[in-house]
Structures are given as C-alpha cells and as structure tokens.
C-alpha positions in Angstrom: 26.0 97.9 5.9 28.2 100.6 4.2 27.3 104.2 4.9 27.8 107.7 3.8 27.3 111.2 5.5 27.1 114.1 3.6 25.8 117.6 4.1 28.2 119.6 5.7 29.8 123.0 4.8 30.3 126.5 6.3 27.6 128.1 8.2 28.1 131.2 10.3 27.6 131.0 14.0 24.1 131.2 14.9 23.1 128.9 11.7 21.8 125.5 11.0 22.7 122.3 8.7 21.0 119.2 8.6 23.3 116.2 8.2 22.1 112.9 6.4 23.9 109.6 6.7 22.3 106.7 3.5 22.8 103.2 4.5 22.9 100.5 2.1 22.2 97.6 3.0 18.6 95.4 3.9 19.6 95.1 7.2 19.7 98.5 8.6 16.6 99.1 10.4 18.1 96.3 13.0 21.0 99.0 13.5 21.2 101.5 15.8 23.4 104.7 14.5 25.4 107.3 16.1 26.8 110.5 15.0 30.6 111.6 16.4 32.6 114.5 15.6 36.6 115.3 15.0 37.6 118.4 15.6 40.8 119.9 14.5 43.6 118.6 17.0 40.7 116.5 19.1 40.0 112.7 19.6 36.7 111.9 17.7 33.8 111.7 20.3 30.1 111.1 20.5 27.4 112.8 19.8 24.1 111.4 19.7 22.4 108.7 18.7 19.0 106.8 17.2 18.3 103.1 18.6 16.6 101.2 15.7 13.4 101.8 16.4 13.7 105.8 16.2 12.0 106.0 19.0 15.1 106.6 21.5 17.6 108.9 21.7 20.7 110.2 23.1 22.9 113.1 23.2 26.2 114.4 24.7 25.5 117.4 27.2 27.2 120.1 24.7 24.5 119.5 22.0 21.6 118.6 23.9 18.6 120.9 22.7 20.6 122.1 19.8 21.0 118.9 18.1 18.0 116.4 16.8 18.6 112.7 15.4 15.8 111.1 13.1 15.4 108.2 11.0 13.4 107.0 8.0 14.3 102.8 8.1 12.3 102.5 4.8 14.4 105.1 2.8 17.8 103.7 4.9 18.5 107.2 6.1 19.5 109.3 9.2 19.2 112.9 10.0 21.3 114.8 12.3 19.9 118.7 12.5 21.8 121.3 14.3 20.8 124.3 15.0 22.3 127.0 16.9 25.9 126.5 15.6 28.6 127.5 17.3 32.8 127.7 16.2 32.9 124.6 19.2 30.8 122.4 16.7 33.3 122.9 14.1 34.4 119.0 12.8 34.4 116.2 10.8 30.9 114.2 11.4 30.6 110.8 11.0 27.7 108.4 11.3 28.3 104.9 12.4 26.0 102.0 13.2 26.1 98.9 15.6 23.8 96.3 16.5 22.9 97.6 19.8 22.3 100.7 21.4 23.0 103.8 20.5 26.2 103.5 22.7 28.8 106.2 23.1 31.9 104.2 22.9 33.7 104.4 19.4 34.7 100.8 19.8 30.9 99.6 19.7 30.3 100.6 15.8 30.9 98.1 13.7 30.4 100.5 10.6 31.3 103.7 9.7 30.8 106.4 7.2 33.6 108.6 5.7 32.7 112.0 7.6 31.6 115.5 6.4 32.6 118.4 7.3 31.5 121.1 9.0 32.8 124.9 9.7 30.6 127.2 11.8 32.4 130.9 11.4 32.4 133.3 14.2 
C-alpha cells in the first residue's frame, strides 16, 4: 500500500482544511489508517484514526470534536477535516495504515505517507 496526503496550507486561526490521504493499492479497505502530526521541535504523535470498516473511530483529547476522519474504501481515500484551527495544530500530517486497529502507537503502521503541511496563523 503506498500512500499520499495532501491538502494542507495556511489557514488563519479559527479556519478549516480538509486533509485527504489516496491509497494505492487493492488491498486497502483491509487497513485501518491513522493520521499523526509533527510539529516544529515535537515528536510526531497521534491523532485519530478510521478502523477499516469506517465505522470506528478515534481521536486524541486535543482534537476531539474539532477533528473528523472518513473514508471512501472504493475510491481508496481518507479524509481528515479540521475545523476550528488553532496555532497548536500547526504540523506536518501524515496518514499511515496498519492491519489492525486504528492504534495510536507509531510503531504499529506499517505504511506511511510523505506528510503535508499545515500552518494555522494567529
């Protein structure tokens, strides 16, 4: 599975993008994909995530309500929509897959995309 984010780009605080991570691949709707972030000077952590079926997800407390995973397994893509951006959410986003979960550990994901990034202004 080889995958690609894209996307990001400078919003003002208060704003909304909508992240999209393609897969390639047949095999994708047996993957479950998570989103993490890199901010400047940070370790990269999790964010959410979409277990294969779409019908599950999970967040990290800081984004809960904000942020909103979905998933088309026919078109091979993932959504991650943020609203309510704030300078904190300023980072690099990637979207990874793995066979099970979503789980929040980096060292679960098997694949991963090359990142986008986003700036939220104050």
């Amino acid at each position: 599975v080889q995958l690609q984010a894209s996307g990001g780009g400078l919003v003002q605080a208060g704003g909304s993008l909508r992240l999209s991570c393609e897969a390639s691949g047949r095999d994708f709707g047996n993957f479950a994909v998570g989103w993490f972030r890199r901010a400047p000077g940070e370790e990269r952590e999790f964010v959410g995530g979409i277990d294969y079926t779409g019908h599950a997800t999970n967040y990290v407390d800081t984004v809960a309500g904000r942020f909103a995973i979905s998933r088309h397994n026919t078109r091979n893509i993932v959504y991650l929509q943020m609203v309510s951006l704030n300078p904190q959410d300023t980072a690099i986003y990637y979207c990874a897959a793995e066979r099970r979960g979503p789980g929040t550990e980096r060292r679960n994901y098997t694949y991963w995309g090359q990142g986008t990034q986003v700036t939220v202004s104050s």
